[in-house]
MARVO-168474 format. One record per residue (C-alpha): residue in three letters; x, y, z. Coordinates in steps of 0.2 Angstrom, whole numbers, padded with zeros to 4 digits, always signed. Each point is the difference from the previous one (the first is absolute). Example, Ala and Ser with C-alpha at 12.3 -4.5 7.8 and 13.67 -1.06 7.14 Angstrom:
% MARVO-168474
ALA+0062-0022+0039 SER+0006+0017-0003 
END
This chain:
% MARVO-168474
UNK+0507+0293-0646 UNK+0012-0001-0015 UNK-0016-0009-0012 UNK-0010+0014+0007 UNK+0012+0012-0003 UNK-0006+0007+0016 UNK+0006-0001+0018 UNK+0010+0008+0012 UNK+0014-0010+0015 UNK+0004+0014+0013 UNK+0013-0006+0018 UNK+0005+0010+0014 UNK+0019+0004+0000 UNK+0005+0014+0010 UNK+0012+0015+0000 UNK+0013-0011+0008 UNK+0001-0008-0017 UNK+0013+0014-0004 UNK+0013+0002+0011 UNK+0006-0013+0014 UNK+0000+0005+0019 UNK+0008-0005+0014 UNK-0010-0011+0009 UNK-0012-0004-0014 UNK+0012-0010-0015 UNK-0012-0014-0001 UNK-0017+0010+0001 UNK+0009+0014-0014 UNK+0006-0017-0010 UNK-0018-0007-0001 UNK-0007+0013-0004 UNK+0013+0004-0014 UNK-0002-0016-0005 UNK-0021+0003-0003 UNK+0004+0016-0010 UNK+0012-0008-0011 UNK-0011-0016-0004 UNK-0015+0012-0003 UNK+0011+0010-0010 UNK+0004-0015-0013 UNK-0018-0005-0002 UNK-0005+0020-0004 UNK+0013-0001-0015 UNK-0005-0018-0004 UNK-0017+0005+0000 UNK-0001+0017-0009 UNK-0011+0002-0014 UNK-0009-0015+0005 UNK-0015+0009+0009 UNK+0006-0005+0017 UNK+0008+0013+0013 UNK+0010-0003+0015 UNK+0000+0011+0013 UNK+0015+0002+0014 UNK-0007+0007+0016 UNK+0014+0007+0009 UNK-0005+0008+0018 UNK+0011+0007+0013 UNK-0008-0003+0017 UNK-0017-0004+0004 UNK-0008-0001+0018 UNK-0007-0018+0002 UNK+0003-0011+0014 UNK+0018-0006-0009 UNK+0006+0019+0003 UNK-0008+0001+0017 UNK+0015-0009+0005 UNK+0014+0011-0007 UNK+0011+0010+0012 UNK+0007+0008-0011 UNK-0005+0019-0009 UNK-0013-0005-0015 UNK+0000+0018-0008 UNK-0015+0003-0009 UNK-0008-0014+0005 UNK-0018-0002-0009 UNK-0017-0008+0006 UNK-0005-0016-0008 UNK-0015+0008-0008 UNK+0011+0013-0006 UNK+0012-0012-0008 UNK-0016-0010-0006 UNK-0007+0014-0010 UNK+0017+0004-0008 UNK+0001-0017-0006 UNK-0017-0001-0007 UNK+0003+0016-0009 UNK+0016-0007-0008 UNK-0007-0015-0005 UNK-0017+0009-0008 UNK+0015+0009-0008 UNK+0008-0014-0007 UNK+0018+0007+0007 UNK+0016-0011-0003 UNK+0007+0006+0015 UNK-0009+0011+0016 UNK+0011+0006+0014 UNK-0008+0009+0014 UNK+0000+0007+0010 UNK+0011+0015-0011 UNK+0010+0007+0015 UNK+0007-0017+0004 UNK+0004-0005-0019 UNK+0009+0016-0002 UNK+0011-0003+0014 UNK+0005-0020-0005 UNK+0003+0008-0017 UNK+0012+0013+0010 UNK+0008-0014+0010 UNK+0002-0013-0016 UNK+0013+0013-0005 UNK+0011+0001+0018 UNK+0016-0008+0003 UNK-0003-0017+0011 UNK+0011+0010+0015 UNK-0014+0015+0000 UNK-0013-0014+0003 UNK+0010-0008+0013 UNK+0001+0015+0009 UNK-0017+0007-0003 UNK-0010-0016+0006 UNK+0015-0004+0016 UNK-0018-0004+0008 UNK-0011-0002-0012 UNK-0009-0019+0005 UNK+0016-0004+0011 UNK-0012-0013+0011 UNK-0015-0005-0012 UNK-0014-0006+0008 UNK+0001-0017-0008 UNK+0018-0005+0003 UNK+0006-0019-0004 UNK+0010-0009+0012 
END
């Protein structure tokens, strides 16, 4: 892609790349971890023809969020998510969070204390589905 000058990387991240939550450190720091490596190769990569895309969704109904017990607000359909992605990557965005309700509301909560998230998700994913040990 570089000798074309032409070419474009994309991964799927999520919104959970941006703030951690109870119940979810490992998921949020995964998913942090793809934004941030995606991140170095768009500056590395600038000016050489080739784009990197960062698809960051909140929650999207497929059978690994069938299994939640937990509130999923503004859940989208896969087909839903699948068309926002292409239009990002036709786009050539850096970065595409959707849906915009849910993005606005991580950015809201990456600015609250750690004690205001403690008390606002008491319950949030107190007994995930897939529980080790």
């Amino acid at each position: 892609m570089i000798h074309r000058k032409s070419g474009q990387l994309a991964a799927v991240s999520s919104l959970a790349a941006f703030k951690g939550f109870p119940g979810e450190s490992a998921y949020c720091a995964s998913k942090a971890a793809v934004n941030t490596f995606l991140e170095g190769m768009r500056i590395r990569l600038k000016g050489t023809g080739v784009v990197v895309t960062t698809i960051c969704p909140g929650f999207v109904k497929t059978p690994m969020t069938d299994i939640n017990n937990f509130h999923m607000p503004f859940l989208v359909s896969a087909d839903s998510a699948a068309q926002k992605i292409m239009k990002a990557l036709e786009n050539r965005k850096s970065v595409a969070c959707f849906p915009w309700q849910v993005s606005a509301l991580v950015g809201l909560l990456r600015l609250c204390p750690d004690r205001l998230i403690q008390w606002l998700f008491a319950d949030y994913n107190s007994s995930p589905p897939c529980q080790s040990g």
